[in-house]
N, CA, C and O atoms as CSV, one atom per row, in Angstrom:
chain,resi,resn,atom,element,x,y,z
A,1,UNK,N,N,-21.546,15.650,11.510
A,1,UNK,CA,C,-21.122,17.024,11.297
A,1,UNK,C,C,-20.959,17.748,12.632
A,1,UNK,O,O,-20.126,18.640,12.797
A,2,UNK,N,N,-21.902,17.266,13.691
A,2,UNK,CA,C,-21.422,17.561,14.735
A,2,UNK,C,C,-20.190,17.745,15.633
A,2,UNK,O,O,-19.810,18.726,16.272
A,3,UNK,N,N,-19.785,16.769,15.524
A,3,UNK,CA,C,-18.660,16.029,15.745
A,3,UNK,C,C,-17.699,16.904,15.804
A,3,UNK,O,O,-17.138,17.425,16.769
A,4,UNK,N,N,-17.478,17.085,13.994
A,4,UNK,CA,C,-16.559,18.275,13.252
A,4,UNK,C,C,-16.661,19.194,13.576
A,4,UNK,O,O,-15.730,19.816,13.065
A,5,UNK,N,N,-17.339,19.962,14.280
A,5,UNK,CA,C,-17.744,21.211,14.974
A,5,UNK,C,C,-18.380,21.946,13.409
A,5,UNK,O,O,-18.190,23.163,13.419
A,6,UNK,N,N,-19.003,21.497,12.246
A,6,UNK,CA,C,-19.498,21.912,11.400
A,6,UNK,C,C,-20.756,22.887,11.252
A,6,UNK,O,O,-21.717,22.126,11.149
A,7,UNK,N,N,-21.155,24.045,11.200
A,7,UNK,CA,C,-22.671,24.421,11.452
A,7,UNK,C,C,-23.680,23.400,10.418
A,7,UNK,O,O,-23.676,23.448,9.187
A,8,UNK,N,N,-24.071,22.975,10.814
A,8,UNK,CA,C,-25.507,22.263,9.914
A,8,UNK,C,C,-26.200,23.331,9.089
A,8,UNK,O,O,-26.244,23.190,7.867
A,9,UNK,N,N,-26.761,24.424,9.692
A,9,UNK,CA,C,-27.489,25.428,8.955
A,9,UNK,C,C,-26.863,26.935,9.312
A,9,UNK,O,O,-26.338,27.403,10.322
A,10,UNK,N,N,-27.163,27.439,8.049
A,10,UNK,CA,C,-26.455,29.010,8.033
A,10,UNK,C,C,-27.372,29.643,7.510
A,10,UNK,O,O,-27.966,29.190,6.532
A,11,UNK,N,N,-27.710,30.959,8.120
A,11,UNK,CA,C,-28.603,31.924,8.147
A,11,UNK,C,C,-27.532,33.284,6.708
A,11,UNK,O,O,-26.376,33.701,6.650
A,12,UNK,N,N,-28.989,33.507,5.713
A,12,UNK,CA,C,-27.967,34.408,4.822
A,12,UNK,C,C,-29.201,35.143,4.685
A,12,UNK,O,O,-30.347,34.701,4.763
A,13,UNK,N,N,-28.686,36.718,4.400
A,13,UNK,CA,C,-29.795,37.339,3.314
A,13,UNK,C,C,-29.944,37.403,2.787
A,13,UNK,O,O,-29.028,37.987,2.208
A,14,UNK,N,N,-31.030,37.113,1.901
A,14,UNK,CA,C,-31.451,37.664,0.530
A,14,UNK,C,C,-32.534,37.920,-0.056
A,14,UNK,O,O,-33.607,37.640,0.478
A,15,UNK,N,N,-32.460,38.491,-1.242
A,15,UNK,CA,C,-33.600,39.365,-1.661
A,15,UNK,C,C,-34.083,39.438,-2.765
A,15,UNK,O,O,-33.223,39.627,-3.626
A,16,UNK,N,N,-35.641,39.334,-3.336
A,16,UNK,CA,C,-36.166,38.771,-4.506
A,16,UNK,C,C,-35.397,38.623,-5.519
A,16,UNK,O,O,-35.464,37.564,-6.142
A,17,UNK,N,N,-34.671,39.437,-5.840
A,17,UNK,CA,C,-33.874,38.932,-6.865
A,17,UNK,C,C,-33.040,37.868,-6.676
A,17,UNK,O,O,-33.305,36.958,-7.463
A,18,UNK,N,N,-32.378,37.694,-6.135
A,18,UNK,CA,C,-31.929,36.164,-5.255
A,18,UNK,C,C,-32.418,34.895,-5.431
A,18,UNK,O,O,-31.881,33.869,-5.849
A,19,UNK,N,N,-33.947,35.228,-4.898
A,19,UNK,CA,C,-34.818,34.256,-4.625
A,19,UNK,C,C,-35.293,33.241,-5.942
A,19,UNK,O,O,-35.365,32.028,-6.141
A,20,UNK,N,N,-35.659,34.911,-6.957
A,20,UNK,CA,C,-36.443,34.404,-8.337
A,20,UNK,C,C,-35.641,34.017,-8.847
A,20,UNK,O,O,-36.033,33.070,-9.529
A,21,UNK,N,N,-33.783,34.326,-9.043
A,21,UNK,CA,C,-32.510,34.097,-9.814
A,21,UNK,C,C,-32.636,32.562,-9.727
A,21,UNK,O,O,-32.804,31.899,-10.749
A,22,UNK,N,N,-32.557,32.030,-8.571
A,22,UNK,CA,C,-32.528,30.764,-7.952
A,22,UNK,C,C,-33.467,29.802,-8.630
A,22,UNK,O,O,-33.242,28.845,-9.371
A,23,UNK,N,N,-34.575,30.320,-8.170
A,23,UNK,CA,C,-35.808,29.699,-8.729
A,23,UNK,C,C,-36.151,29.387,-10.155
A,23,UNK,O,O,-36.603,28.372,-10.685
A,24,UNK,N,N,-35.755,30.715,-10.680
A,24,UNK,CA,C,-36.066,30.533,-11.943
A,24,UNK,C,C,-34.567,29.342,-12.963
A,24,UNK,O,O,-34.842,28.628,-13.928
A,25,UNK,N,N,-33.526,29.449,-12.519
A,25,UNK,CA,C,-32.394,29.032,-12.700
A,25,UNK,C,C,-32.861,27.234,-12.410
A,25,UNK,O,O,-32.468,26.437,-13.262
A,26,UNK,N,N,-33.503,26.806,-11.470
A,26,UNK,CA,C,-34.056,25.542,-11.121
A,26,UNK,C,C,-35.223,25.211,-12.340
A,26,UNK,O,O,-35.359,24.072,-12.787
A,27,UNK,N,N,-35.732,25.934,-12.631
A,27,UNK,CA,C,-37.382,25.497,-13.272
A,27,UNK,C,C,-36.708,25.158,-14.447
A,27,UNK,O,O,-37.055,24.090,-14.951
A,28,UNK,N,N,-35.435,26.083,-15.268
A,28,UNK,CA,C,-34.289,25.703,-16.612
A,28,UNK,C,C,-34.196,24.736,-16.549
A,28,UNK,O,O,-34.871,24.045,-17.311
A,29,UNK,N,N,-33.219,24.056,-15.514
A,29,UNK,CA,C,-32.719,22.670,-15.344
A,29,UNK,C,C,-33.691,21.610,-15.896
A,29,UNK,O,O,-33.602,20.781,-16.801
A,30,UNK,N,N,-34.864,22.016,-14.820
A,30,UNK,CA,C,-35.906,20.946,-14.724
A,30,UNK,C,C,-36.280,20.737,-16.479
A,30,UNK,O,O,-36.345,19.613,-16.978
A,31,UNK,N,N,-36.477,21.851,-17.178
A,31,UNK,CA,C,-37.018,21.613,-18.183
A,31,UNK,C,C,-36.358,21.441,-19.457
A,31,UNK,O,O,-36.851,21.313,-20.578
A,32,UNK,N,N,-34.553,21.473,-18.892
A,32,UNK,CA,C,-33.170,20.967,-19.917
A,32,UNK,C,C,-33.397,22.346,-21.017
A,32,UNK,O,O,-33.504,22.327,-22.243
A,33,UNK,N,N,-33.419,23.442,-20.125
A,33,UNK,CA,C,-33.510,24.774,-21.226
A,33,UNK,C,C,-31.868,25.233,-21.023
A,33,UNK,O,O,-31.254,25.911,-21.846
A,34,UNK,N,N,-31.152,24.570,-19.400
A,34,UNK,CA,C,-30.251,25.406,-18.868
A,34,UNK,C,C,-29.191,24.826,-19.063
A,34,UNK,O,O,-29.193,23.698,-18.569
A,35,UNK,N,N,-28.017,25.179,-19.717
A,35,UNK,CA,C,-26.911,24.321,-20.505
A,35,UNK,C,C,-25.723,24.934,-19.373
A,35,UNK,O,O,-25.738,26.110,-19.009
A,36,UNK,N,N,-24.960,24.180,-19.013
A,36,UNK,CA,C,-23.972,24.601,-17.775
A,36,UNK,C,C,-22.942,24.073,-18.942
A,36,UNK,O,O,-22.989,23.178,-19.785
A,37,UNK,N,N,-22.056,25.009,-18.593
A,37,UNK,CA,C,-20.769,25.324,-19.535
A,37,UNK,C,C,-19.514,24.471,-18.769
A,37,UNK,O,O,-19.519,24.340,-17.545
A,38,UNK,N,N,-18.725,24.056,-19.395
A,38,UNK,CA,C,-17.519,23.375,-18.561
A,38,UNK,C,C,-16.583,24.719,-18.524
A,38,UNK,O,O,-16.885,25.738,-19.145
A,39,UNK,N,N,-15.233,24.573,-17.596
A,39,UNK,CA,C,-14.776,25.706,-17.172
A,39,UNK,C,C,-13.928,25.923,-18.856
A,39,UNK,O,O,-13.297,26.944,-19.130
A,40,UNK,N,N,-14.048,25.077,-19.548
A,40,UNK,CA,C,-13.228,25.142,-20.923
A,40,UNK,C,C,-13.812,25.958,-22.114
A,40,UNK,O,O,-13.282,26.733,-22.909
A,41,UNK,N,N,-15.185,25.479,-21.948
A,41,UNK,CA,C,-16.083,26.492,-22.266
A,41,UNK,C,C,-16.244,27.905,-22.108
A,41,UNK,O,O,-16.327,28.819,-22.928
A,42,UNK,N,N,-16.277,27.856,-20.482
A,42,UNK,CA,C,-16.180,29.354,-20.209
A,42,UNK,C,C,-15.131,30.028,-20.408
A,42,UNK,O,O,-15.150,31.257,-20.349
A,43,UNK,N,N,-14.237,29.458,-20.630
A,43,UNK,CA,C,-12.787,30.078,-20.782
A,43,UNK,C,C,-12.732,30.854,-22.255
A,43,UNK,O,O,-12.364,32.011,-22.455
A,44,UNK,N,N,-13.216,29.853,-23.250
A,44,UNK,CA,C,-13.595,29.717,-24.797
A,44,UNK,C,C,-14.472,31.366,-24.998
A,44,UNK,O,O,-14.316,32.370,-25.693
A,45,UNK,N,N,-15.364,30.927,-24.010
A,45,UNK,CA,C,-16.706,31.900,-24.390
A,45,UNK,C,C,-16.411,33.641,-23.809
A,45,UNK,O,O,-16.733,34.687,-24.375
A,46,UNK,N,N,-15.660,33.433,-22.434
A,46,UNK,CA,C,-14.811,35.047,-22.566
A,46,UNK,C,C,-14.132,35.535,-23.418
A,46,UNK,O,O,-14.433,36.632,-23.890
A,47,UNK,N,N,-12.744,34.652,-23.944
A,47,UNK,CA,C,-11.733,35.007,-24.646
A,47,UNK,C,C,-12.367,35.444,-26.034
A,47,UNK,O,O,-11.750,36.281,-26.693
A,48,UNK,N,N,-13.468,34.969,-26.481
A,48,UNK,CA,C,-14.345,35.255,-27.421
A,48,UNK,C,C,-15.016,36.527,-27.426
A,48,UNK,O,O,-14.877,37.228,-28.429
A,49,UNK,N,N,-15.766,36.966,-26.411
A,49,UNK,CA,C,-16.404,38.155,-25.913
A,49,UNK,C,C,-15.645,39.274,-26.229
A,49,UNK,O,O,-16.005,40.120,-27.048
A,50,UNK,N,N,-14.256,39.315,-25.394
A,50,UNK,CA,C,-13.048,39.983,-24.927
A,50,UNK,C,C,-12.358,40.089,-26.375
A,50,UNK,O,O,-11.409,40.839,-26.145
A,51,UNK,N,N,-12.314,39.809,-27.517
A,51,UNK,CA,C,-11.792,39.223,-28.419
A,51,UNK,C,C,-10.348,39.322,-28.398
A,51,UNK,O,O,-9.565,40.190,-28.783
A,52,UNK,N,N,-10.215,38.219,-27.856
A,52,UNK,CA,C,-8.455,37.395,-28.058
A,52,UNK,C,C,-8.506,36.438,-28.182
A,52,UNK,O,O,-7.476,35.779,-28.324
């Protein structure tokens, strides 16, 4: 990555809500509570909301 002139690490801010969003969004996964939608899905699940 060097090489590529790529940064390896990037400095961001953020703030508890961020942090716990993250966190808590990980502990879902881990425990198969957190269902990730395909973009067909999401497409499905606006147009639904929005009703059209």
């Amino acid at each position: 990555m060097t090489k590529q002139h790529v940064d390896v690490l990037s400095v961001i801010e953020v703030n508890n809500k961020t942090i716990y969003g993250i966190k808590n969004r990980q502990v879902l996964k881990w425990l198969h509570l957190l269902k990730e939608h395909s973009p067909e899905e999401t497409r499905e699940n606006v147009a639904l909301y929005l009703g059209r």
